[in-house]
C-alpha positions in Angstrom: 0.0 0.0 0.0 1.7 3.0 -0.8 1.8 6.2 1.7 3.2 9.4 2.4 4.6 11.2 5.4 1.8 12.5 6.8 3.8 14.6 9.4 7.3 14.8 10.9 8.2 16.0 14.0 11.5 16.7 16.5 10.4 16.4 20.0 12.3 16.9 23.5 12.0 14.1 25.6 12.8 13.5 29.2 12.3 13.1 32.6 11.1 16.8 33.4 8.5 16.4 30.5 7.0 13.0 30.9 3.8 12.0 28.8 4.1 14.0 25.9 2.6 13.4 23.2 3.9 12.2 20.2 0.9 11.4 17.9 -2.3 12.6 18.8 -5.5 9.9 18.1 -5.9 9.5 14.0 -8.2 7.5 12.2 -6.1 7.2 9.1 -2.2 5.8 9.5 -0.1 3.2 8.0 2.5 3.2 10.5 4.8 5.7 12.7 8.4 5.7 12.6 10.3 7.0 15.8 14.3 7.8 15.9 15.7 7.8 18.7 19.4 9.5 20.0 21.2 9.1 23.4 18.8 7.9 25.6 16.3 5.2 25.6 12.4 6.0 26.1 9.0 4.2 27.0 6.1 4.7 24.8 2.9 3.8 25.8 0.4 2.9 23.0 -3.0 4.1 23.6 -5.5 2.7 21.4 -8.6 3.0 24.0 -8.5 6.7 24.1 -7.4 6.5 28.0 -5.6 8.9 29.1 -1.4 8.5 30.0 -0.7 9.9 33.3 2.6 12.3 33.5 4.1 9.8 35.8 5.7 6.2 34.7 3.8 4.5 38.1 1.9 1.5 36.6 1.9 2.3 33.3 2.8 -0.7 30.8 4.3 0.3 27.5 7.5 -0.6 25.0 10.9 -0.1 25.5 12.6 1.7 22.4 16.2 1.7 23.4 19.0 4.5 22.5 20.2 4.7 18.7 17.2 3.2 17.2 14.7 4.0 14.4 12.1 1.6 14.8 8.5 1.6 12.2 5.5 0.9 14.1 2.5 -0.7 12.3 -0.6 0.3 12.7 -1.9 -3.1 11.9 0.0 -4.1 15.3 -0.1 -0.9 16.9 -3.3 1.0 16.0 -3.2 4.1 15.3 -4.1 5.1 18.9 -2.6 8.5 20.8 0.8 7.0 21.4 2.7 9.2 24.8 6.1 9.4 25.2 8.3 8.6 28.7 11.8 9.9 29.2 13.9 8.2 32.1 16.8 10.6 33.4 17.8 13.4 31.3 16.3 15.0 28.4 16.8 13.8 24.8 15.2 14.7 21.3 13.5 12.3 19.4 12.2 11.9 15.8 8.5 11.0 14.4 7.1 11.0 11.6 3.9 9.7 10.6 2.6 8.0 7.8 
């Protein structure tokens, strides 16, 4: 199926700005592609529209680690709000949509 990028974005990620948001809820996606640099991140896939708390307390997600570019599918990963969790100091990321 072809696609295009639908958006690209450079975000700051990191311990003093947990639960941002990297892509909000979309009904139309093939997959997201996220780069990260130094540091490794949780992301927490959302696909029931509930809402990610600020804080990493209970909250079940994926690892991406450091020095990665990784495609997510949204035939495996929906196309949900997907939220962002830095560990120790702040980082910037990569995403682009598709």
């Amino acid at each position: 199926m072809p696609a295009k990028v639908a958006s690209t974005s450079v975000i700051a990620v990191g311990a003093s700005n947990n639960g941002i948001l990297l892509f909000p809820q979309s009904n139309y996606c093939s997959s997201r592609v996220i780069t990260t640099k130094e540091r490794a991140l949780l992301l927490v896939f959302d696909n029931n529209s509930v809402q990610a708390s600020s804080t990493l307390n209970s909250r079940f997600g994926h690892l991406q680690g450091a020095s990665t570019t990784v495609n997510y599918d949204s035939g495996v990963y929906g196309c949900g709000a997907v939220y962002a969790f830095g560990f120790d100091a702040t980082t910037s990321i990569t995403t682009s949509e598709y």
